[in-house]
N, C-alpha and C positions, 0 to 999 in steps of 0.2 A: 050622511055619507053612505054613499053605495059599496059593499063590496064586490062586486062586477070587476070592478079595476086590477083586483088581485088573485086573478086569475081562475080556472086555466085563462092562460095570456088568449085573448082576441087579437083577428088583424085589424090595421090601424083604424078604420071608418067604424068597426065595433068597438074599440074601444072610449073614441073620441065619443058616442053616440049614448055610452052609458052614463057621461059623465051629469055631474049636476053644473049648475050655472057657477057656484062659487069653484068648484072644481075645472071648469074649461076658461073662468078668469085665470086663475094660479098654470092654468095648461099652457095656456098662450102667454102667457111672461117668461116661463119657463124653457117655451120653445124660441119667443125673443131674444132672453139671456144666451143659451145655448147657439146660437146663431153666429152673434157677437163672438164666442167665446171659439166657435171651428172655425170663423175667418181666423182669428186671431192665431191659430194654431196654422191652419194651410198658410196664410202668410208667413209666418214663422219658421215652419221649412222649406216654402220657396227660399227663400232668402240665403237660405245655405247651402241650397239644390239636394234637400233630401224627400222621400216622397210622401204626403201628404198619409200614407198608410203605415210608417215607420214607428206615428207618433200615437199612443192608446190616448184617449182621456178616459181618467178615475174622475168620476163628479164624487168629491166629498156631502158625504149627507149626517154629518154628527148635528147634532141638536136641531135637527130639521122629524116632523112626523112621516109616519111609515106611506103619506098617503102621496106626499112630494116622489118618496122612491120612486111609487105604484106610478105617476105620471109621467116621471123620467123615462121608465120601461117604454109606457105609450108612444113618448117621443123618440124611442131608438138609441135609450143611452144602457150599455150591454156593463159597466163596471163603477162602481160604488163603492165608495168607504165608509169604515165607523172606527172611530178611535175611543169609543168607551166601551166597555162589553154588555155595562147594564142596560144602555140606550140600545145598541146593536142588537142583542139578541130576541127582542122580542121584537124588535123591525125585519128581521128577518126572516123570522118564524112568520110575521103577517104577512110578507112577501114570498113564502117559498115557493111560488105555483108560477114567479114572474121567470123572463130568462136572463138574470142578473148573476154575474159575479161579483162575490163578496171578497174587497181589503181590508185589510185591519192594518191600521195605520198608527196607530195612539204607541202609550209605552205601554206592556202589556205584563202585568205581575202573572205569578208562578198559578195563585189558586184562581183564575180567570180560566186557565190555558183551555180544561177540557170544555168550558162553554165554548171559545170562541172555534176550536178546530170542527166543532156542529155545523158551520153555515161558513168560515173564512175558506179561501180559497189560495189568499194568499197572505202574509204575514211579513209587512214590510218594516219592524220595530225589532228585527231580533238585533241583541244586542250583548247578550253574556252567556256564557256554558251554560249555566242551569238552567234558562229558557230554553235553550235546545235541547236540551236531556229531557223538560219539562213534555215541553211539544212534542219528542220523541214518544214518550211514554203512552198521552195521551188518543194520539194518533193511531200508535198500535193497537191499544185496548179498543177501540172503538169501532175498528177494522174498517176506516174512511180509506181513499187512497190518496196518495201521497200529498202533503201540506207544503205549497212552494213557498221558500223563506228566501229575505233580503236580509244583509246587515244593514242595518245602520250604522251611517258611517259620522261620527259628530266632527265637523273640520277644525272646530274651533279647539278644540284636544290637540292637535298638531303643535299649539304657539302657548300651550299648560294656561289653556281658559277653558270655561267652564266644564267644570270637574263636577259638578251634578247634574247636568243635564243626559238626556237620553242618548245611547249611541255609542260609539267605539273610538279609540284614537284612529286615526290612519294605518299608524304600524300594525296597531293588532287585527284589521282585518282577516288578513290573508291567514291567521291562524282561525278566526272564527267563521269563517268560509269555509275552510279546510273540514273541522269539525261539523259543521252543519252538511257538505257533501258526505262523508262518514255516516251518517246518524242514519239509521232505519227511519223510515217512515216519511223521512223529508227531501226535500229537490233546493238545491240549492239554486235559484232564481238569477240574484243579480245583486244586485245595491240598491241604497236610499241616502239620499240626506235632503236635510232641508238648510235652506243658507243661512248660515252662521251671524249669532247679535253681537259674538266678541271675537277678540283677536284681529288681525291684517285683514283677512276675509272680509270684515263683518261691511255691510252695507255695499258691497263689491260682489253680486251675485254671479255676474258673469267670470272672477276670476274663480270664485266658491266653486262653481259648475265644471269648469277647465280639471278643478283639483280632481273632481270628483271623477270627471273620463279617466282621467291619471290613474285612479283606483281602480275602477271599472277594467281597464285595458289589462293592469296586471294580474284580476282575480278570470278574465277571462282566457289571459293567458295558462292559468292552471285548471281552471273548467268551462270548458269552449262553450258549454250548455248555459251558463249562468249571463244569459245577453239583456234581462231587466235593468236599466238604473232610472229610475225612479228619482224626478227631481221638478224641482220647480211647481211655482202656485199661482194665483189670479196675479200678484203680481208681479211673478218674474217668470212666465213660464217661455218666452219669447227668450229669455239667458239660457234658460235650459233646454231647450230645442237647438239651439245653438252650437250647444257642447255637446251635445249627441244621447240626450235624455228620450230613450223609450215611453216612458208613461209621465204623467202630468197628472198633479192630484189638481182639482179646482174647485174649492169648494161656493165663496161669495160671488164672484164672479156670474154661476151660473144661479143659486141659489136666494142671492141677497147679502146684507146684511146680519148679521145670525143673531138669533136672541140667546138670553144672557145664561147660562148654565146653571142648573139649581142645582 
């Protein structure tokens, strides 16, 4: 493996030209996959007559190596997730010379916070006050600039299902938006959810999504700035363009497959 890839970033012809053979097989699958994946998305907002630039893609890269990232760059993919910290942060550290924006998408405990405000750029798992006081603190101390936070919003809490799963009722958003607008250090972004396995919702993504504009429209009614919601995946992300989703996390879809988590 070369590191040429991880920059400083080259333009496209030097990048593609450093590559090794088993590296510009994985390049060209990658950019096959990817391919598939922005029809899939421009068709998606034809369909509802929004524009093709409304919609971000986040390509998820959790359990995928730092060198998949470093090829996404090559192909022009600008935003990237990691939902573990111990995975993430030395992916990023191997990347920091590419021009990637870092999500943190996972559920994110208290003693992670000050790794992941190093390299996130946005933190779409906040979910209870002491994450926010958490990432407030961490933030400050560090003197990054300011760390854009999403609630997460869990749907299935609405109809009293799951109760340990990550995420917020619906009621309590508007109070943990309120607070995260409040906090030094943070920008209150938008929303998240991911479609729901229990309650009415569940298996019904397109109704899941509708909910979620519903929340969306009201947190934007109190902070005009917070226009992120963050929804839909390889397989529903055509529901979630639908309902008026800004960003699209995708991780298999563009990726593969994923192997199995140690």
């Amino acid at each position: 493996m070369t590191n040429d890839i991880y920059g400083p970033f080259p333009g496209s012809s030097e990048f593609a030209a450093a590559l090794t053979e088993g590296q510009r097989a994985r390049y060209e699958e990658l950019g096959t996959n990817l391919e598939v994946v922005e029809r899939r998305i421009a068709d998606a907002c034809a369909a509802v007559g929004r524009p093709r630039e409304d919609v971000t893609l986040i390509v998820v890269t959790k359990t995928y190596p730092a060198e998949d990232t470093a090829l996404l760059a090559g192909l022009g993919v600008t935003d990237v997730a990691e939902n573990r910290d111990q995975d993430a942060a030395p992916k990023a550290e191997q990347c920091r010379n590419l021009p990637l924006d870092w999500h943190f998408v996972g559920q994110l405990q208290t003693n992670k916070v000050r790794s992941v405000v190093r390299y996130a750029n946005h933190v779409h798992s906040v979910d209870r006050l002491r994450l926010v006081e958490s990432l407030s603190a961490a933030v400050l101390k560090s003197g990054r600039p300011e760390l854009g936070c999403l609630v997460q919003v869990a749907l299935d809490k609405e109809h009293g299902e799951g109760e340990h799963r990550a995420g917020v009722a619906p009621e309590d958003v508007a109070e943990l938006a309120d607070a995260i607008a409040d906090t030094p250090g943070l920008r209150l972004d938008g929303v998240m959810t991911v479609a729901p396995l229990a309650g009415p919702l569940a298996g019904d993504p397109a109704r899941a999504f509708d909910r979620l504009a519903e929340i969306a429209t009201a947190v934007r009614a109190a902070h005009p700035a917070a226009t992120m919601v963050s929804a839909g995946m390889s397989g529903d992300l055509e529901q979630a363009i639908a309902a008026g989703a800004t960003h699209v996390r995708v991780g298999t879809a563009v990726l593969g497959v994923r192997s199995p988590l140690r």
